[in-house]
C-alpha positions, 0 to 999 in steps of 0.5 A, a space after each residue: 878164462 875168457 873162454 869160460 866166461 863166453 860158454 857161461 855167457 852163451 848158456 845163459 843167453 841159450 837159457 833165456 831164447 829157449 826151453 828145454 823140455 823132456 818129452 814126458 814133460 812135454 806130453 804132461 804140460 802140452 798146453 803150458 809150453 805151446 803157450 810159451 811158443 805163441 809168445 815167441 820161445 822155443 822148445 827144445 824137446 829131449 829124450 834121455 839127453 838127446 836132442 830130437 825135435 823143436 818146437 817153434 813160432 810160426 812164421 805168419 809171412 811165410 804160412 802155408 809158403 814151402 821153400 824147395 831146395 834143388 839137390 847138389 848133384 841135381 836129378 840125373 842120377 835118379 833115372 838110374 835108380 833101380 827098385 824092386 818090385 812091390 806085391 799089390 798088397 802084403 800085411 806087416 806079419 808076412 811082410 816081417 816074416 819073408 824078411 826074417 827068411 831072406 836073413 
């Protein structure tokens, strides 16, 4: 029982800190939801049930401001990574066409 009454409140609060928004929803009323963005919401954006972005306030005391974040295993493997080589310039239908003939 406590835990029901929990999820019920957690989806409620969910409901309140944020919207969720199918995408043609989204491109229909684009100006509507960034709206609701500038006053601090966020938007969760949905394509068939799916979660596949947000859209969230800007943070104006970290603009422009990237955050590196070091890999875990480090950059040692990378030397070792070995790539074939690429044509000087190759069109999407040859490009598409060489790869269903290596299937």
């Amino acid at each position: 029982m406590l835990k029901k009454q929990i999820d019920i409140l957690v989806y409620k609060w969910l409901n309140l800190a944020m919207i969720s928004v199918k995408v043609g929803e989204l491109r229909n009323h684009l100006s509507a939801y960034l709206r609701k963005v500038r006053q601090g919401l966020e938007v969760v954006i949905f394509d068939r049930h799916t979660p596949i972005g947000k859209l969230i306030p800007h943070d104006q005391e970290k603009d422009g401001a990237l955050t590196l974040i070091d890999p875990m295993g480090g950059y040692k493997g990378l030397a070792n990574l070995s790539f074939r080589p690429c044509r000087p310039f190759a069109g999407a239908v040859e490009t598409l066409l060489a790869e269903r003939k290596r299937r």
